[in-house]
C-alpha positions, 0 to 999 in steps of 0.5 A, spaced: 793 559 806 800 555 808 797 549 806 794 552 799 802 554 797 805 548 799 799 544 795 800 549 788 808 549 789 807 541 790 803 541 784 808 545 780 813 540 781 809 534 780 807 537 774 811 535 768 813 529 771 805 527 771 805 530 763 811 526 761 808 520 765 802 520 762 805 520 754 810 515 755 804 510 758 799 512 752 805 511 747 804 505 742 808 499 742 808 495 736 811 490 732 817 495 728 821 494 721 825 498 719 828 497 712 834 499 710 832 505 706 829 508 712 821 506 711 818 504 717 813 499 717 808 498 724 804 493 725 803 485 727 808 481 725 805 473 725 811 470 720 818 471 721 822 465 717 829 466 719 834 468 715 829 469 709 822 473 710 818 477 715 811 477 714 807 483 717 800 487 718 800 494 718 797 497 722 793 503 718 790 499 714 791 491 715 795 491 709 799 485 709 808 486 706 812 480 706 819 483 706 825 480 704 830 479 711 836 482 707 832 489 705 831 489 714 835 493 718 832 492 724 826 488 727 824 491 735 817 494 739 818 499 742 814 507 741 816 513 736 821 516 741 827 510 741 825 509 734 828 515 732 833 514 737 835 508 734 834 510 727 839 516 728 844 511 732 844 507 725 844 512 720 851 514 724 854 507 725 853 506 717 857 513 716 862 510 720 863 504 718 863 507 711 869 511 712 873 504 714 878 501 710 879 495 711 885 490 709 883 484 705 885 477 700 884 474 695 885 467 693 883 463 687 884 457 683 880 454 676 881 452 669 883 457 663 879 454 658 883 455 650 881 454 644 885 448 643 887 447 650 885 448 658 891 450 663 890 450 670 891 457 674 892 459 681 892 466 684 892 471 690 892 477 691 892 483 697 888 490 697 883 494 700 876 494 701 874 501 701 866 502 703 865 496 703 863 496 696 870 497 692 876 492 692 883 494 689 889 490 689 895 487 686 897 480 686 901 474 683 899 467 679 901 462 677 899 459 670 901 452 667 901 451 660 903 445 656 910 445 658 911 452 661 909 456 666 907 463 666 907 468 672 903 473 671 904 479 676 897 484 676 893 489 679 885 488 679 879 492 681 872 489 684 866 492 685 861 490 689 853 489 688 851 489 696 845 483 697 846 481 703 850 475 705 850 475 698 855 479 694 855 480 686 861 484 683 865 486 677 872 486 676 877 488 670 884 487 672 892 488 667 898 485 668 904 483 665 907 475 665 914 472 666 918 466 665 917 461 660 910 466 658 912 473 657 907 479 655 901 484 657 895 479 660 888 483 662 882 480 665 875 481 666 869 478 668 863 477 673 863 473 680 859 471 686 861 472 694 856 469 699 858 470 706 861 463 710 863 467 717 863 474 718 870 475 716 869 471 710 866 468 703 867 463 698 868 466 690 865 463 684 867 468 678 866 467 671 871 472 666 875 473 659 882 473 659 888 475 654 894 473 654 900 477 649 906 472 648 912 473 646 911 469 640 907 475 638 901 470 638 894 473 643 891 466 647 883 468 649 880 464 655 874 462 659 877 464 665 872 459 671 874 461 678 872 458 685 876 461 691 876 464 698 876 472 700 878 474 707 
């Protein structure tokens, strides 16, 4: 009778460890992508070209998704129960890291192309970049016009088109110019910013901008820009 009760208290304890045991050595592991916009795909990955795409096979069906580096947001193998772990641990560190503010500079020099003559233009800026989408910030320039030279003092704001390494955005940005050149200066335009270290990218940007003189004559730019932000 002993023996009985000590086997079924012995079976009673080992119990939900044998069950746990159990669905972890039968839980599948295969090759997972996780995508940005939280959509798994499970399967057999058989080509991983670094830095541009991921091939794989689901495993359902056998149908094969090629899917561009920068839509993944995590490549690994393990079961359903870390997935999710995983997937809630990423879903924080975003809002986390959507709520950081962080200090940034801008700095850029090209030519203002006019109807009648090119001038060369130099500019930096400071601000911040909130969400990692949208920059505001003031700065000062320096603009050299045939025998004068213009400083233009302005505010800007940017938006980001998130792509990766790669960032699209648009900017607008107003200001008024002092020295030799005086009046209201405003700016728009469309650029480029491809990331070159985790702190920093160079900047190709294209735009139009007015500038007011005192001698209530407008002067009209094709603004061609290259520059670093970090």
């Amino acid at each position: 009778m002993r023996c009985l009760l000590l086997s079924l208290t012995l079976f009673v304890i080992l119990m939900p460890t044998l069950v746990y045991s159990q669905a972890q050595s039968s839980e599948e592991y295969d090759d997972v992508i996780l995508l940005k916009n939280g959509a798994v795909i499970r399967g057999k990955i058989f080509e991983n070209v670094k830095g541009k795409k991921v091939k794989i096979e689901r495993k359902d069906d056998g149908y094969i998704f090629e899917v561009p580096r920068n839509k993944i947001e995590l490549i690994t193998t393990v079961g359903d129960r870390q997935l999710e772990a995983r997937k809630h641990q990423i879903l924080i560190e975003r809002e986390e890291k959507a709520l950081q503010v962080r200090w940034e500079n801008y700095t850029h020099l090209g030519v203002l192309m006019g109807e009648k003559k090119d001038i060369f233009s130099i500019s930096s800026m400071n601000g911040v970049l909130i969400e990692e989408s949208y920059f505001v910030g003031a700065g000062i320039g320096w603009d050299n016009y045939p025998n004068a030279v213009g400083i233009p003092i302005f505010a800007e704001f940017l938006k980001y088109i998130p792509w990766g390494s790669t960032n699209p955005y648009l900017y607008v940005d107003a200001g008024y110019s002092l020295i030799d050149v005086t009046g209201y200066t405003l700016g728009a335009g469309a650029g480029i910013a491809v990331g070159v270290s985790e702190q920093g990218a160079l900047i190709g940007q294209i735009g139009y901008r007015v500038q007011d003189t005192q001698f209530d004559v407008k002067l009209n730019y094709l603004s061609l820009m290259v520059g670093y932000n970090f």
